[in-house]
C-alpha positions as CSV (number, residue, x, y, z in Angstrom):
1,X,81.2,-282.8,-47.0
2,X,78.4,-282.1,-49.6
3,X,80.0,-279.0,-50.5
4,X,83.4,-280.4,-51.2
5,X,81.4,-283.2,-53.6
6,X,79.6,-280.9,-55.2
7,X,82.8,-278.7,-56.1
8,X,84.9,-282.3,-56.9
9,X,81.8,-282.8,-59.9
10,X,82.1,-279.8,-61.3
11,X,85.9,-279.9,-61.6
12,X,85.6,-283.2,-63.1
13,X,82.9,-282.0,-65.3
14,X,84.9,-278.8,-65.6
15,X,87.9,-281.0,-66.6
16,X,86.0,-283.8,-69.0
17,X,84.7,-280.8,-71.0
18,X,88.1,-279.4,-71.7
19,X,89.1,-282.5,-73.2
20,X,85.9,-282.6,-75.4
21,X,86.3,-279.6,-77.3
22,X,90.2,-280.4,-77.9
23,X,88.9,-283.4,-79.4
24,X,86.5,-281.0,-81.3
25,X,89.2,-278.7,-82.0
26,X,91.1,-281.7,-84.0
27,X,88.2,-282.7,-85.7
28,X,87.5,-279.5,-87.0
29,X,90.6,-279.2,-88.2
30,X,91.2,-282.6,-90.4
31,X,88.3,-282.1,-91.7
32,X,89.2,-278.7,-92.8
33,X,92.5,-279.9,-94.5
34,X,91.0,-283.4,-95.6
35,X,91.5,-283.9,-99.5
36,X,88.2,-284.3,-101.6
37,X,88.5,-287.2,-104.1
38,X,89.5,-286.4,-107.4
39,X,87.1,-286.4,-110.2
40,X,87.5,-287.4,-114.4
41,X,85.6,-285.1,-117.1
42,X,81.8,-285.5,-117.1
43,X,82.7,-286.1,-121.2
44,X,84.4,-288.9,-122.7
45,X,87.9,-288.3,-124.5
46,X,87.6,-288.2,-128.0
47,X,87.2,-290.8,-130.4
48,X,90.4,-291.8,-132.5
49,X,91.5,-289.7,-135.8
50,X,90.3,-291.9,-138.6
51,X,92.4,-290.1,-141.2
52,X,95.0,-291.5,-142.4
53,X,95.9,-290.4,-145.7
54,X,92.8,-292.2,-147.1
55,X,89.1,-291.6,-146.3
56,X,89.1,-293.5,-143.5
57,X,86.7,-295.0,-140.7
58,X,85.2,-292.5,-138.1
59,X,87.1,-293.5,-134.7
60,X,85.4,-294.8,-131.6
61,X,83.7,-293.1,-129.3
62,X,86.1,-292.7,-126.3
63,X,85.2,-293.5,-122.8
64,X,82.9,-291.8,-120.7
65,X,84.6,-290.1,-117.8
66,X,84.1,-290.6,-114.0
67,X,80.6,-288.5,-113.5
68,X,81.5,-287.7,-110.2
69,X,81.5,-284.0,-109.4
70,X,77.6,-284.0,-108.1
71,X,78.8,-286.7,-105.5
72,X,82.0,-284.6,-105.1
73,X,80.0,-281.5,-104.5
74,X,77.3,-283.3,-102.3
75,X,80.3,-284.8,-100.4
76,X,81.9,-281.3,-100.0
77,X,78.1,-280.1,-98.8
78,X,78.2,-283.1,-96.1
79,X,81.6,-282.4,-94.8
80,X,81.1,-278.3,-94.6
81,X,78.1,-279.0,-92.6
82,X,80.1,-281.9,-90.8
83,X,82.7,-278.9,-89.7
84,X,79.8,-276.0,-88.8
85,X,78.4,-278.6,-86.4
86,X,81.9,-279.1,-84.8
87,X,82.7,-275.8,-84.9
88,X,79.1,-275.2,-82.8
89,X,79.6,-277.5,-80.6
90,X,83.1,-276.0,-80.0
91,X,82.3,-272.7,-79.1
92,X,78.9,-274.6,-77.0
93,X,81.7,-276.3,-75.0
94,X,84.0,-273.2,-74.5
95,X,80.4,-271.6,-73.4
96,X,80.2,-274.1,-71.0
97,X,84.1,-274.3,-70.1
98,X,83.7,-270.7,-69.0
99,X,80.5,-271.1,-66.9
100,X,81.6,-274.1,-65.1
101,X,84.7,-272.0,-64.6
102,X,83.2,-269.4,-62.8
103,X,81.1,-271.8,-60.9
104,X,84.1,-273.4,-59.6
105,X,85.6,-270.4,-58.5
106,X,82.2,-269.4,-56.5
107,X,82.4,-273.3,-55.0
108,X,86.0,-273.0,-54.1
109,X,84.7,-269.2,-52.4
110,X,81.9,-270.9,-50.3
111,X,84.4,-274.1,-49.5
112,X,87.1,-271.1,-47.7
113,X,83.7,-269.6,-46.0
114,X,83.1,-273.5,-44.7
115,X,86.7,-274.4,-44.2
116,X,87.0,-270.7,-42.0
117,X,83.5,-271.2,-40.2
118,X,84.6,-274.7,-39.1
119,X,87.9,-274.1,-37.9
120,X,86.6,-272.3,-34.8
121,X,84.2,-275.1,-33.9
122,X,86.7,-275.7,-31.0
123,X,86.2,-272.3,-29.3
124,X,83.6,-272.7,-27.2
125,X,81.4,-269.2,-27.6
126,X,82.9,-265.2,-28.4
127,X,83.6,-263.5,-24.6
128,X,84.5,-260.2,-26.1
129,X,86.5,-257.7,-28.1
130,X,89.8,-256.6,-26.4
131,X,91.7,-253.8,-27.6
132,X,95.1,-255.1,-29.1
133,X,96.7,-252.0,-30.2
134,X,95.9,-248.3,-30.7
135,X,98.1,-246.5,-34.0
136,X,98.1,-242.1,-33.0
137,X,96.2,-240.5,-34.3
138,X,98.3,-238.0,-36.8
139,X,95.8,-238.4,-39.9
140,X,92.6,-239.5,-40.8
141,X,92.5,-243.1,-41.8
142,X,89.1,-243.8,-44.3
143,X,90.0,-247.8,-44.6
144,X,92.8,-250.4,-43.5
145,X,93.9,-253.8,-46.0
146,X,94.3,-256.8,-44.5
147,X,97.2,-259.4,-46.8
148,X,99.0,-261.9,-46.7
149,X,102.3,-262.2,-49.1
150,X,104.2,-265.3,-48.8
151,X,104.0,-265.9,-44.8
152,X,103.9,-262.6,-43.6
153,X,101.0,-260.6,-42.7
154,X,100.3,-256.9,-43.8
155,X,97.8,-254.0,-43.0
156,X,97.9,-251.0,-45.1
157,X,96.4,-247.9,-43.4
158,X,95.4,-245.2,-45.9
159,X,95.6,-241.7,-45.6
160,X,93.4,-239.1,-46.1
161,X,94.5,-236.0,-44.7
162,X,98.0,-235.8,-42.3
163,X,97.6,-234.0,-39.1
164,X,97.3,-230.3,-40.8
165,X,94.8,-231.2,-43.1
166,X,97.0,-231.4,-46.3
167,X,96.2,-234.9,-48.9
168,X,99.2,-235.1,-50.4
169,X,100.6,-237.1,-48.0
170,X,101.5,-240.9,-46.6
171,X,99.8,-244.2,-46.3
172,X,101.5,-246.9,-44.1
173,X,101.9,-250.2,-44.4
174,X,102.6,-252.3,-41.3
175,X,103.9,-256.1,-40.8
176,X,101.3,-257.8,-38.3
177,X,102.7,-260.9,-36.1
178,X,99.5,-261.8,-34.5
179,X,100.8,-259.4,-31.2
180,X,101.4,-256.1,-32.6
181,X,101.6,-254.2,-35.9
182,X,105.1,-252.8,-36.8
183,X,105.4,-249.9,-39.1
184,X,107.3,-251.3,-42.4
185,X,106.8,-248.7,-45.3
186,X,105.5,-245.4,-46.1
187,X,103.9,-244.9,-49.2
188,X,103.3,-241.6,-51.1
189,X,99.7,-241.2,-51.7
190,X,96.9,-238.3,-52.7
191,X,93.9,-238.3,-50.2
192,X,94.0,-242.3,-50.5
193,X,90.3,-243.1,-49.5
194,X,90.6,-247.7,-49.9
195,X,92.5,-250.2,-51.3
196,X,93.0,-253.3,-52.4
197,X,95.4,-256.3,-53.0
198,X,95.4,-258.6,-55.3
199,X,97.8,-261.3,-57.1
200,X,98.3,-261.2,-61.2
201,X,100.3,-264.3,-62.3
202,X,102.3,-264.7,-58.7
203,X,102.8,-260.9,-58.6
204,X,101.6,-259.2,-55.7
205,X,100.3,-255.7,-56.4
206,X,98.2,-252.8,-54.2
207,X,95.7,-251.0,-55.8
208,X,95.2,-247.4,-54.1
209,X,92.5,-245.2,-54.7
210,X,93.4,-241.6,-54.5
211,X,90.3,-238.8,-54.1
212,X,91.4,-235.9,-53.7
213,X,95.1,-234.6,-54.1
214,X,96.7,-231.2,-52.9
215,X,97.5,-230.1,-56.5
216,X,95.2,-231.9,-59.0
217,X,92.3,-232.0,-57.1
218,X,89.8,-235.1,-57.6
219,X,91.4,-235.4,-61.0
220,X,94.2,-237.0,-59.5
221,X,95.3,-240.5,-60.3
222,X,95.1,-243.2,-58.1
223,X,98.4,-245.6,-58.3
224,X,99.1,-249.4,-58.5
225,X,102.0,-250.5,-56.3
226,X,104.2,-253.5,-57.1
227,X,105.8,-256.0,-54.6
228,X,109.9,-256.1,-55.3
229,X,110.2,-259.0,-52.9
230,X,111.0,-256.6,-50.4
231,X,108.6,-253.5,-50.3
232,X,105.7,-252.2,-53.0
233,X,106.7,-249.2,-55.7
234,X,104.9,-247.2,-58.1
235,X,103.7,-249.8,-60.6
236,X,101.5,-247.5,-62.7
237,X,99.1,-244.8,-62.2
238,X,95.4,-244.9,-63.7
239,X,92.9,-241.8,-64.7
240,X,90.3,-241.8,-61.7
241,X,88.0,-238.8,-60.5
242,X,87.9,-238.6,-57.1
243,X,87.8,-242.1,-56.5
244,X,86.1,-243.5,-53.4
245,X,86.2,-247.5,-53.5
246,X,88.8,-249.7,-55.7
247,X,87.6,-253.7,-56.3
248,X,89.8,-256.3,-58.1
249,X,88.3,-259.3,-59.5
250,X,89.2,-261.9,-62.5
251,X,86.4,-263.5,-65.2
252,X,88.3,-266.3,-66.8
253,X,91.8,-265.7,-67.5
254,X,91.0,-261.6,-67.2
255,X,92.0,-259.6,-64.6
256,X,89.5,-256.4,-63.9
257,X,90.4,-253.2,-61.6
258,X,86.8,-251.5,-61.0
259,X,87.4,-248.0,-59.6
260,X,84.1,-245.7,-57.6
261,X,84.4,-242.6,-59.0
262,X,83.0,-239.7,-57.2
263,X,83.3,-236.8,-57.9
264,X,85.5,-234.5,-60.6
265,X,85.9,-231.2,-59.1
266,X,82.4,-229.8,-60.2
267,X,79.9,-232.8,-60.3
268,X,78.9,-235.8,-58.4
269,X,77.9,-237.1,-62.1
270,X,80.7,-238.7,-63.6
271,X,81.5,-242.2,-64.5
272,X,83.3,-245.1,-62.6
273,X,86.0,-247.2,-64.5
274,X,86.5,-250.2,-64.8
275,X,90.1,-251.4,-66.1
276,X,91.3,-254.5,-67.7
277,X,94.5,-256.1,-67.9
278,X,96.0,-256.3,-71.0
279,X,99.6,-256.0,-72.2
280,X,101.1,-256.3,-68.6
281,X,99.6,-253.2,-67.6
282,X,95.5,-252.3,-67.1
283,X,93.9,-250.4,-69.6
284,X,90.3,-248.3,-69.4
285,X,88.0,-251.2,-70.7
286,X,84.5,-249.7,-70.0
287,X,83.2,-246.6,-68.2
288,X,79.8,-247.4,-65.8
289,X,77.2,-244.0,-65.5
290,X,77.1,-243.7,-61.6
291,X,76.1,-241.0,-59.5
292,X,78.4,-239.9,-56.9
293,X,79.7,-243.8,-56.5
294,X,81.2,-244.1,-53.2
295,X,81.7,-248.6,-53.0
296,X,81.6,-251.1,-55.0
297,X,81.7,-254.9,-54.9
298,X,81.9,-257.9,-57.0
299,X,80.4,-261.1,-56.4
300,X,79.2,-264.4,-58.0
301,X,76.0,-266.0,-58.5
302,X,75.8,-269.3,-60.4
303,X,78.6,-269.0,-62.2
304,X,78.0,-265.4,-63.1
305,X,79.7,-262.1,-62.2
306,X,78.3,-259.1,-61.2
307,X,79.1,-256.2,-59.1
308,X,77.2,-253.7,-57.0
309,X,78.0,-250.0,-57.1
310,X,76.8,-248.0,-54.5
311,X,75.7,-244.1,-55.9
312,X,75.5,-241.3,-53.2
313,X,74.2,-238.3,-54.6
314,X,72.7,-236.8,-57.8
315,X,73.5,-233.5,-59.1
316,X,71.2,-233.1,-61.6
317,X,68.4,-234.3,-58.9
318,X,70.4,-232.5,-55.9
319,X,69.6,-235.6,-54.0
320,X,70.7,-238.6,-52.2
321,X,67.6,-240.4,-52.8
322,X,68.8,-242.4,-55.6
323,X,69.2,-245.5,-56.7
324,X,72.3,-248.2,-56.5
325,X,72.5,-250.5,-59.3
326,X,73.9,-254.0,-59.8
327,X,75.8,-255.0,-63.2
328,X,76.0,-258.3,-64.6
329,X,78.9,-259.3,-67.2
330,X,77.6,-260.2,-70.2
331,X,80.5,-261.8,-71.7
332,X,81.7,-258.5,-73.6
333,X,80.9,-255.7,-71.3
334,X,79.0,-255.0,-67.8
335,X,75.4,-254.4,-68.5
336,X,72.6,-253.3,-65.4
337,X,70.9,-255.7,-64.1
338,X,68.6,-254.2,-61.0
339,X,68.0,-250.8,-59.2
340,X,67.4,-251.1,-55.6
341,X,66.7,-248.1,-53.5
342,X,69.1,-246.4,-51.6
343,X,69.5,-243.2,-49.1
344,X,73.2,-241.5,-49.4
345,X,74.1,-244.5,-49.7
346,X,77.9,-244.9,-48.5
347,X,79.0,-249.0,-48.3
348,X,78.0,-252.2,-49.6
349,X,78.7,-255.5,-48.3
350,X,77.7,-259.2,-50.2
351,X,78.3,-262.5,-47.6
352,X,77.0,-265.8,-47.7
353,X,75.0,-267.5,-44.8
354,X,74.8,-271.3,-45.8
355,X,73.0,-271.5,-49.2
356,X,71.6,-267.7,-49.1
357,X,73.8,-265.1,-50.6
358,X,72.8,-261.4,-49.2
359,X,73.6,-257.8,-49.8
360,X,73.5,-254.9,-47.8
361,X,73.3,-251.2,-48.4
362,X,74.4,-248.6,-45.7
363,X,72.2,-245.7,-45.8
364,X,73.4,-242.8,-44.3
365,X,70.9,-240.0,-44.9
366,X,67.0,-239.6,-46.5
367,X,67.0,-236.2,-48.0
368,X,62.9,-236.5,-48.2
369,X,62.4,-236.8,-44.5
370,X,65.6,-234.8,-43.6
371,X,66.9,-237.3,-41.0
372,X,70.1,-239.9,-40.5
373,X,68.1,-242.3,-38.6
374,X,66.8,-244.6,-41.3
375,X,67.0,-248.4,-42.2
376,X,69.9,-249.8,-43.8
377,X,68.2,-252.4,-46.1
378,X,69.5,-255.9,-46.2
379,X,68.3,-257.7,-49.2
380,X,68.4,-261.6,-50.2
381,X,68.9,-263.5,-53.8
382,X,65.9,-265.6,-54.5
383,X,64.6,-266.3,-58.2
384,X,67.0,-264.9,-60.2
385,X,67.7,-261.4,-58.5
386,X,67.8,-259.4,-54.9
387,X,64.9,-258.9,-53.0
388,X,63.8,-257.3,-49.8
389,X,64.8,-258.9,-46.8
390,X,65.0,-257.0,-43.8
391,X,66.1,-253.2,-42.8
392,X,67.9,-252.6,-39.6
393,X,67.8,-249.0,-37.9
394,X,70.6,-247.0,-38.0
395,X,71.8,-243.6,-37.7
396,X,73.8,-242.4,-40.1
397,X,75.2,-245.6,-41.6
398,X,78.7,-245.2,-43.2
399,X,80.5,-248.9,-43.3
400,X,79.3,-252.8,-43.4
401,X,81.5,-255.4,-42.5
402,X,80.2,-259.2,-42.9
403,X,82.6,-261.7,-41.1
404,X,82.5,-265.1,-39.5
405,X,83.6,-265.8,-35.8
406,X,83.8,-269.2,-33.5
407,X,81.4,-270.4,-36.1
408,X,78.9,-267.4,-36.0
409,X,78.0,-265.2,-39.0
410,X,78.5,-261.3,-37.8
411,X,77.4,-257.9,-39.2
412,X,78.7,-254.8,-38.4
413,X,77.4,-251.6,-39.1
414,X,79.1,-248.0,-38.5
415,X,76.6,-245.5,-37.1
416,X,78.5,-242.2,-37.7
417,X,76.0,-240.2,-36.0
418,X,75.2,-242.1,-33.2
419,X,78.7,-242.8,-32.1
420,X,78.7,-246.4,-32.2
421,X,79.5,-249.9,-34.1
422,X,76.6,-252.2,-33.5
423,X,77.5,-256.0,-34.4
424,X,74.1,-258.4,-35.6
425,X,73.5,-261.9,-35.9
426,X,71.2,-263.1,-37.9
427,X,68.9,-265.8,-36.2
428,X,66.6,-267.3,-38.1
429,X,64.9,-264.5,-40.2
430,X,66.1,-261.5,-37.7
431,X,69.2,-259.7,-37.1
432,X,70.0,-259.5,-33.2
433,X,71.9,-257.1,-31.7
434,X,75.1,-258.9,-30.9
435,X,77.2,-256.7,-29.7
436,X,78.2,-252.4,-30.0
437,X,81.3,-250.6,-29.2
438,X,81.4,-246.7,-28.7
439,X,83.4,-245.6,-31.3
440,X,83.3,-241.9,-32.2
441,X,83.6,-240.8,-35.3
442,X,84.1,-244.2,-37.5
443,X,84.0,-244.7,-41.0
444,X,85.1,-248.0,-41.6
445,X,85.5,-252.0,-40.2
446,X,87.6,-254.4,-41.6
447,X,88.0,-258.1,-39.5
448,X,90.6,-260.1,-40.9
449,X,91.7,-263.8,-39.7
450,X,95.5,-265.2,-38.9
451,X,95.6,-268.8,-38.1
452,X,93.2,-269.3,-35.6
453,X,92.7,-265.7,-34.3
454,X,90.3,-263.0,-35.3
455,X,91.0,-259.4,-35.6
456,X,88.9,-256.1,-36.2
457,X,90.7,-252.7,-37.3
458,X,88.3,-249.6,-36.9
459,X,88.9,-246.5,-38.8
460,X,88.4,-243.2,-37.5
461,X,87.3,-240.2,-39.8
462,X,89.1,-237.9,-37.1
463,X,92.4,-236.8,-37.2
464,X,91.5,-236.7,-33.2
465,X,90.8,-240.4,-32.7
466,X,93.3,-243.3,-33.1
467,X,92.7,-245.9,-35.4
468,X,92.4,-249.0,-33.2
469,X,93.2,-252.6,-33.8
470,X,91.0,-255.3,-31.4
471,X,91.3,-259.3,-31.2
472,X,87.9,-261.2,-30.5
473,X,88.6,-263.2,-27.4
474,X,86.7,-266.7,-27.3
């Protein structure tokens, strides 16, 4: 209950500020288009003409005027001041308007972690995963989206390469009733490596990124996809190079598309974009120096935005022992905020247990010690940035995938080389082994909840293995 009190306050606050800087606003603004008093000569008028035909008496002195343009001017000095204040504390309040913004949206984001932790405090403990559904295996699959639109479920399963090894080729989306997935619509894409959904003033769109086409190569564009009310089409196509990872997120009322960028046909050295929506459609806002970028993700701390960008290899180093880096908005642009140390690194993954926010980097492979079995380093917010929490052995990492489950918080990590999906729970200060499946060949985990069930899709990177869809059982 604290949590939903403490989101209340700030929307109240959130809401009481808004109506101080209208009241601000109008201030300002009469005192801008106020009247200042008017003002007679500083000199008298003059005296009367004493001539009149005859020598005649010199004519009074006429009246001194109203000496009021000092108090005039000092008034005007007052009220100028009066309207710099107001204006100050305006643009103080829209400051504030903004931060308390975000911070609602990062209260209302730990509320839907409470709300879908507690809704499983019925099930009495997680029995095990059972295999729902298998889909053939005719094309490598890198990642699956999970959606909802209106009432009805959706999974997108990209593709990277059909069954003869060619990119140019389809994705699939499937309708998902809770028993079975149903194929639905076929979409053209280029070497699709992820995906993401998102909603833009009630319109549902699909964001695909594309890494490598059959023609074009990694310069190939990756493509937005609009909902018609009845299936998605080509929306608009962006400028990527070789992208790996796509993220949507908003700041405010702005709506950001943040692409991984990987590659460009000759160097792992190339920029990620990020794109902004303006005008209806997104435009190239800001470009972000990465280094073979392979995921990224955004997330909130107190208020803030930032977002984490996995890099994967340096050409100019010709190594993998690189660094990640975290951005932070700055109101304006995305500046870097921390370097943490990575190893070929390949996913990224930022959940929340209780109060603690944590991050996780899956390292696949240290180029120093030539090996695949290294830690993948779990790291914790404390003071104002990430620090070192835990690593956890694994073997050629390639996917993380945090998720909740009859009230416990999960981890999964794909160990490429070894051949297996190992789930943790963190007790305490550990992660315990939970549970592993064998799963040859995986790239990437995605669990997704409808109503009171729990699913897991995992992707193959093997045209020779089916991607498969499981249901926790509890």
């Amino acid at each position: 209950m604290m949590l939903f009190t403490v989101a209340a306050s700030f929307i109240l606050c959130f809401l009481s500020d808004s109506s101080i800087t209208a009241k601000a606003a109008t201030a300002a603004g009469q005192l801008q288009t106020a009247s200042l008093p008017q003002c007679g000569a500083v000199q008298g008028a003059p005296g009367r003409d004493g001539r009149d035909g005859r020598e005649g008496a010199k004519g009074e002195k006429g009246e001194r005027g109203n000496d009021c343009l000092c108090e005039s001017t000092q008034q005007n000095d007052v009220l100028k001041r009066e309207i710099l204040a107001l204006k100050k504390g305006h643009y103080q309040l829209e400051s504030l308007f903004t931060r308390q913004s975000n911070k609602v949206h990062e209260l209302e984001s730990q509320v839907a972690s409470y709300q879908s932790r507690n809704s499983y405090q019925d099930c009495e403990s997680v029995q095990y995963m059972q295999e729902l559904q298998s889909i053939p295996a005719a094309y490598v699959c890198y990642q699956t989206v999970s959606f909802f639109i209106d009432d009805t479920q959706y999974v997108a399963v990209l593709t990277h390469l059909d069954n003869n090894s060619k990119r140019d080729t389809v994705s699939v989306i499937y309708e998902f009733d809770g028993q079975q997935i149903v194929r639905y619509q076929s979409l053209r894409t280029d070497g699709a490596y992820a995906g993401q959904h998102f909603v833009i003033d009630g319109e549902n769109y699909l964001a695909v990124a594309n890494q490598n086409g059959q023609t074009l190569g990694h310069r190939v564009k990756s493509v937005v996809y609009k909902w018609d009310g009845r299936k998605f089409t080509v929306f608009q196509s962006v400028g990527t190079l070789g992208a790996w990872d796509v993220e949507y997120f908003s700041i405010g009322q702005e709506h950001f598309l943040l692409f991984a960028n990987h590659h460009d046909g000759s160097s792992h050295d190339v920029d990620s974009y990020v794109y902004i929506w303006r005008e209806e459609k997104f435009q190239l806002y800001q470009r972000i120096g990465t280094k073979g970028a392979t995921a990224v993700k955004h997330f909130l701390v107190d208020g803030e935005n930032y977002f984490a960008v996995c890099n994967q290899y340096s050409a100019a180093s010709s190594s993998n022992n690189i660094n990640s880096k975290i951005y932070r908005w700055s109101g304006a642009q995305f500046e870097l905020f921390q370097s943490i140390a990575t190893y070929g690194a390949y996913d990224v993954e930022v959940w929340r247990e209780g109060r603690f926010l944590f991050l996780a980097f899956a390292n696949y492979y240290n180029k120093a010690k030539n090996s695949y079995q290294i830690n993948s380093d779990v790291y914790m917010w404390r003071s104002g940035r990430f620090h070192h929490f835990r690593g956890i052995a694994t073997n050629g990492a390639l996917g993380l995938n945090a998720f909740t489950v009859c009230g416990k918080n999960l981890l999964a990590i794909t160990n490429h080389k070894a051949g297996k999906t190992v789930i943790y729970e963190l007790t305490g200060s550990e992660f315990r082994e939970y549970d592993q499946l064998a799963t040859s060949r995986v790239i990437h985990v995605v669990t997704f909840h409808r109503h009171n069930d729990t699913f897991t899709i995992i992707s193959p990177s093997s045209n020779s293995v089916a991607t498969r869809l499981y249901q926790w059982i509890y």
